[in-house]
C-alpha positions as CSV (number, residue, x, y, z in Angstrom):
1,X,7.3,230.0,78.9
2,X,8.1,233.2,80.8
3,X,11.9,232.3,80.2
4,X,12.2,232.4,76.8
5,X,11.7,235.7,75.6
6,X,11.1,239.3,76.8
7,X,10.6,241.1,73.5
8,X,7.9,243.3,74.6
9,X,9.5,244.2,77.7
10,X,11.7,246.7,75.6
11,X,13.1,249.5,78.0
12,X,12.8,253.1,76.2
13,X,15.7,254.1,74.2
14,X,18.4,256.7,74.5
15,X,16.5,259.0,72.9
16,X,12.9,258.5,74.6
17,X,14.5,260.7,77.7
18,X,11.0,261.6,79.2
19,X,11.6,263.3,82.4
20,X,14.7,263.7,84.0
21,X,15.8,264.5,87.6
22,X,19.8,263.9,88.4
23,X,23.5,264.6,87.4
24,X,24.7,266.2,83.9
25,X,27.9,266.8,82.2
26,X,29.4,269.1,80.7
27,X,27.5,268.4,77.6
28,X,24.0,268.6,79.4
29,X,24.0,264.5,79.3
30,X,22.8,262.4,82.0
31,X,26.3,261.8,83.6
32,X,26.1,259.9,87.0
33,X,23.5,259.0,89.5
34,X,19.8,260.0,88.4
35,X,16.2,259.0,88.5
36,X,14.3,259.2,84.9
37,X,10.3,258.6,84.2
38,X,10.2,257.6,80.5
39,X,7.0,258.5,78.0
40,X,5.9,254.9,78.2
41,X,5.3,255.0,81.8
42,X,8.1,253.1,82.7
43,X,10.8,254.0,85.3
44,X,14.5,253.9,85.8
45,X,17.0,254.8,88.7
46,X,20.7,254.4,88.6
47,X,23.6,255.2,86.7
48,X,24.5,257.2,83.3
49,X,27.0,257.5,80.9
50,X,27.5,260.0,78.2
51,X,23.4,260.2,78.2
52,X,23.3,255.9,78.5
53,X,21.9,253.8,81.1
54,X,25.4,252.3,82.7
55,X,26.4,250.7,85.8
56,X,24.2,250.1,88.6
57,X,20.6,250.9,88.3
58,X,16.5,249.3,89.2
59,X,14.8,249.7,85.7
60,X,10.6,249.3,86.4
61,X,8.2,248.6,83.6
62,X,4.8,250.0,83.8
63,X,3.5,246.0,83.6
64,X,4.8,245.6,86.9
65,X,8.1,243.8,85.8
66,X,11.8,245.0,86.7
67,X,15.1,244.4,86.6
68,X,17.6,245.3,89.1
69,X,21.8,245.2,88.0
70,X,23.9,246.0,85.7
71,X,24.0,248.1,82.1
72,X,26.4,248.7,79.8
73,X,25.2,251.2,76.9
74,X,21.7,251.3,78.0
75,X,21.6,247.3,77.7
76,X,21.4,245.0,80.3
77,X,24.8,243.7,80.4
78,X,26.9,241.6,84.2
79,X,24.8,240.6,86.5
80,X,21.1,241.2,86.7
81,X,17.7,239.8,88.5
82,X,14.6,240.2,86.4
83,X,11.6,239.6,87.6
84,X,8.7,238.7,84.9
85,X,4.9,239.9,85.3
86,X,3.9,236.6,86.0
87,X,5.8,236.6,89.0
88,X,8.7,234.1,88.0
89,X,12.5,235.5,87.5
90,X,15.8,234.9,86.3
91,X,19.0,235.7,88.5
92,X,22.5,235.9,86.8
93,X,24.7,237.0,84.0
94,X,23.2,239.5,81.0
95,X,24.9,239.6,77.6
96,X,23.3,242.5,75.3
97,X,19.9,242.7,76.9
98,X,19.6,238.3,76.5
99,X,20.0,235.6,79.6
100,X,24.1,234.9,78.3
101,X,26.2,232.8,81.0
102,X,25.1,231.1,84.0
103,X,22.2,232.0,85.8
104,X,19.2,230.6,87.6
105,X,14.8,230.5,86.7
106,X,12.8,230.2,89.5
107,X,9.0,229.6,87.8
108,X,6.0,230.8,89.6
109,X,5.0,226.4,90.5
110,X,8.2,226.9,92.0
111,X,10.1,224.8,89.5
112,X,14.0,225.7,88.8
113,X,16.6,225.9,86.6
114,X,20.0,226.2,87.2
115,X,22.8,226.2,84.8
116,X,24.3,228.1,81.4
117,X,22.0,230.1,79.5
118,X,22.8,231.1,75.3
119,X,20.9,234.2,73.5
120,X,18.2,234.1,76.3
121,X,18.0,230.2,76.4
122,X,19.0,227.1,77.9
123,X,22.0,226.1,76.5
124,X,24.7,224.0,77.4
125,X,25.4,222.2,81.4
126,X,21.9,222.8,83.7
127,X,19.7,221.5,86.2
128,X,15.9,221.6,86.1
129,X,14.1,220.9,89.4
130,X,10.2,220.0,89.4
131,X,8.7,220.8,92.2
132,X,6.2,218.7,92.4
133,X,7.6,215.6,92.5
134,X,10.8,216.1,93.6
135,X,12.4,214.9,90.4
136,X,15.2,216.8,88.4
137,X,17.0,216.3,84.9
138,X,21.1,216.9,85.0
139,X,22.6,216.8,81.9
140,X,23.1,218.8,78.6
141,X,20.5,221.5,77.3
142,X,20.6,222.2,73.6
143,X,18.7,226.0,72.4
144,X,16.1,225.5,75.6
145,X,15.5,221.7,74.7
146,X,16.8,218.4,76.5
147,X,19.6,216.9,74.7
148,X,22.4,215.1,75.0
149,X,23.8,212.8,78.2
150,X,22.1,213.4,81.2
151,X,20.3,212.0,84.5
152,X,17.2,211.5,85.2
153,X,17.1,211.8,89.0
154,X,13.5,210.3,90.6
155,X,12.9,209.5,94.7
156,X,14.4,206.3,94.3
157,X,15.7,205.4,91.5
158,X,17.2,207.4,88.8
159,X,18.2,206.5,84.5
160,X,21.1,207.4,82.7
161,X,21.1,207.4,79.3
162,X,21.0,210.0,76.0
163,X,18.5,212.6,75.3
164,X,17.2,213.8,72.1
165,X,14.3,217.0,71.8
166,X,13.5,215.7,75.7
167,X,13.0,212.1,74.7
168,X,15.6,209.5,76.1
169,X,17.1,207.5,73.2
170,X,19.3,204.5,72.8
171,X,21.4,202.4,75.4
172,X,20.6,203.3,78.9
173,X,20.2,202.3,82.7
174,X,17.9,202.4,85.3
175,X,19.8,202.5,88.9
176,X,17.9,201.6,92.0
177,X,18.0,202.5,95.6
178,X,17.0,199.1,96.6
179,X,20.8,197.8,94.8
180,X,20.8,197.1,91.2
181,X,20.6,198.5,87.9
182,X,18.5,197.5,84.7
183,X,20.0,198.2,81.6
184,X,18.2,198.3,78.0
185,X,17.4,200.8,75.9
186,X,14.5,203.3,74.3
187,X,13.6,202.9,71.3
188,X,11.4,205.2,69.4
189,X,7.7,203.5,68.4
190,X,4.2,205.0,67.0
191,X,1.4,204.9,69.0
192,X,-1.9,205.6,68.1
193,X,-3.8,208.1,69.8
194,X,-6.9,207.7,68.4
195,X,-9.0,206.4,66.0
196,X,-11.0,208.5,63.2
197,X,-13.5,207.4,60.4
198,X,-12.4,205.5,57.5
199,X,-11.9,208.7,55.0
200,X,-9.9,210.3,57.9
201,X,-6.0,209.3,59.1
202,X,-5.3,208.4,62.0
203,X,-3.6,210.1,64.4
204,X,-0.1,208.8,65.3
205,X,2.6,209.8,68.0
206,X,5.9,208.5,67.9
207,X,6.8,207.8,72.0
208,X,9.9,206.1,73.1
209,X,9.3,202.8,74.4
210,X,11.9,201.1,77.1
211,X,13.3,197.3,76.0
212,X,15.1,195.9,79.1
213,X,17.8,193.5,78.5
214,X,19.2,192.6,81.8
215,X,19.6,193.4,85.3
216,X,22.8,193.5,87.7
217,X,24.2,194.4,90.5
218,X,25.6,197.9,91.3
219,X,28.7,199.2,89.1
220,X,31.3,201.7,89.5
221,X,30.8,202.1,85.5
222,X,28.8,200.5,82.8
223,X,29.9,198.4,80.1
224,X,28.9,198.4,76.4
225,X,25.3,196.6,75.6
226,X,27.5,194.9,72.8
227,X,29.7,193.2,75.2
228,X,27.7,192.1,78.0
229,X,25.4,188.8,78.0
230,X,23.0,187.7,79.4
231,X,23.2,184.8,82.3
232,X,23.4,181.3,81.8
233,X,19.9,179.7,82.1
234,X,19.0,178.8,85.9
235,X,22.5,180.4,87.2
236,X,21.9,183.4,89.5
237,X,18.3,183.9,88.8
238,X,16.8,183.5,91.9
239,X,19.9,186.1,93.4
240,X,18.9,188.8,90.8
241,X,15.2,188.6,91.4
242,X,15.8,188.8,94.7
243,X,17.7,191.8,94.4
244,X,15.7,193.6,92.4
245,X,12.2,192.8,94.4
246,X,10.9,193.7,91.2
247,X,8.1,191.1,90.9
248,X,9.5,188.4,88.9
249,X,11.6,190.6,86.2
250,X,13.6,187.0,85.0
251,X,10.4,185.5,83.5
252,X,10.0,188.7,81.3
253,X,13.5,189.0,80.1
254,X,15.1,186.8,77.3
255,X,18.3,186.3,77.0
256,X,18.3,188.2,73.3
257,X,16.7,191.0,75.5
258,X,14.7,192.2,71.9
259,X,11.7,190.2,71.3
260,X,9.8,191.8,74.4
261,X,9.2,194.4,75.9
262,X,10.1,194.2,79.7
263,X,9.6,197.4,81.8
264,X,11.4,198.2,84.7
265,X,9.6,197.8,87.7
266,X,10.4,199.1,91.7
267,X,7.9,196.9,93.5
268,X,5.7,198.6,93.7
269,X,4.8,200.4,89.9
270,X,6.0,200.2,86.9
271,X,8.4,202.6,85.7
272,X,7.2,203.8,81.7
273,X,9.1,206.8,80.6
274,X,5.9,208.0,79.1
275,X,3.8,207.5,82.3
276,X,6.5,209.6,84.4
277,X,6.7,212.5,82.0
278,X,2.6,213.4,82.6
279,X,3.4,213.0,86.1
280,X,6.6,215.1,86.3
281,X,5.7,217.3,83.8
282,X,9.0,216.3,81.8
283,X,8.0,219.0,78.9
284,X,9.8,222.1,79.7
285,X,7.0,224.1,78.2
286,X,4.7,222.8,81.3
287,X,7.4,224.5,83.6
288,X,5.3,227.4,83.6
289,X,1.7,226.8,82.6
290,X,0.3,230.1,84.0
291,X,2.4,232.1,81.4
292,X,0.7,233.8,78.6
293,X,3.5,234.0,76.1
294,X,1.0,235.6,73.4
295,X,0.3,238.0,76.2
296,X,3.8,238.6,77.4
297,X,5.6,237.5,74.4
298,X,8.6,237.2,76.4
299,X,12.3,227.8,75.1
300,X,13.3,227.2,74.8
């Protein structure tokens, strides 16, 4: 993706000086406010130092990219917008030519991220908006990847849980709009994804795969799995199937809540984590699928 590297966007160095039209000092240096067309093609306008790009100045590469704030030393360094060939940009703080701080991605299928950025990647507290479906992830980013606590926000119903390299794992809840929450847990399972000849092995992907142990109503916070059971049989099962209008959830779930698999439902489709993350476009490196990164070599 477009936000994970620039590399070949290198601006010419101190000592590429090209052409030059602006203030000096005493020394001869570029000193102050001056417009400079490098050998590369590129262009830059703003402020020098002692012969450095520093302060304020609209740096344009030949490609069609740019970047517009601040430099410290020639290197982009405060507050900066850069916007990529491909059309998507970042807006917020620099730290020695890398995305360092908080800032914001806005991807040319108008996805977004919002949050703190380490060595030019996601790291830390963010937000990442798809478009498309109006869904966004809230939680903890870990060098570009999802990981940690976090939300998983849909139209109408949303799961809290933990994240590991984007896949939820362990205890976790689903929390409707309709009143009530299903908690349970993901556990990690192969999957086959296809079958080859004999002499050949077979492919295998390892998905995480929801186990629902009970529903209930609305809470302010949620107990540990390890303390809660299940209801008594025939007390308050008609109430919760009622509440959840989830098509019967009561004859799915047993009261051990690990000998089946029972998948959350809304009324009207079944939630499955892996379903929902080829609609959503969960993997980050779909963000941007018009980007090039061979091409551009700009997640993580």
């Amino acid at each position: 993706m477009s936000d994970l590297g620039s590399e070949e966007l290198e601006e010419e160095g101190e000592n590429d000086l090209g052409e030059y039209e602006g203030e000096r000092n005493e020394l001869g240096e570029r000193h102050g406010h001056g417009k400079a067309r490098l050998p590369n093609g590129d262009t830059y306008e703003g402020n020098y130092e002692s012969g450095k790009r520093h302060g304020q100045g609209t740096y344009k590469f030949k490609n069609g990219a740019r970047y517009v704030g601040d430099y410290v030393k020639n290197k982009k360094h405060g507050q900066g917008t850069f916007v990529y060939p491909d059309g998507s940009r970042y807006e917020g703080e620099w730290a020695d030519d890398q995305r360092h701080g908080h800032g914001v991605y806005y991807y040319v299928n108008n996805d977004t991220y919002t949050g703190e950025w380490f060595n030019h990647q996601r790291h830390g507290q963010g937000t990442y908006f798809y478009a498309e479906t109006g869904s966004k992830y809230v939680g903890t980013w870990v060098h570009g990847q999802q990981e940690g606590a976090a939300e998983l926000i849909h139209l109408n119903h949303r799961y809290q849980g933990k994240f590991i390299n984007k896949n939820p794992v362990g205890p976790g809840k689903y929390v409707f709009d309709v009143g009530c929450e299903q908690h349970g847990e993901y556990r990690l399972t192969d999957v086959e994804r296809g079958e080859e000849e004999e002499e050949e092995e077979t492919l295998v992907s390892i998905v995480p795969k929801w186990k629902a142990l009970k529903i209930t109503e609305l809470a302010l916070w949620t107990p540990t799995l390890s303390e809660e059971h299940p209801p008594a049989e025939g007390q308050g099962q008609e109430e919760v199937q009622g509440a959840t209008g989830a098509g019967e959830p009561s004859d799915d779930i047993q009261a051990e809540g690990f000998e089946v698999d029972a998948e959350p439902r809304t009324g009207e489709e079944d939630i499955d984590f892996r379903q929902e993350s080829q609609e959503n476009s969960y993997d980050l490196d779909q963000g941007n699928p018009n980007f090039d990164e061979e091409q551009l070599d700009l997640q993580e």
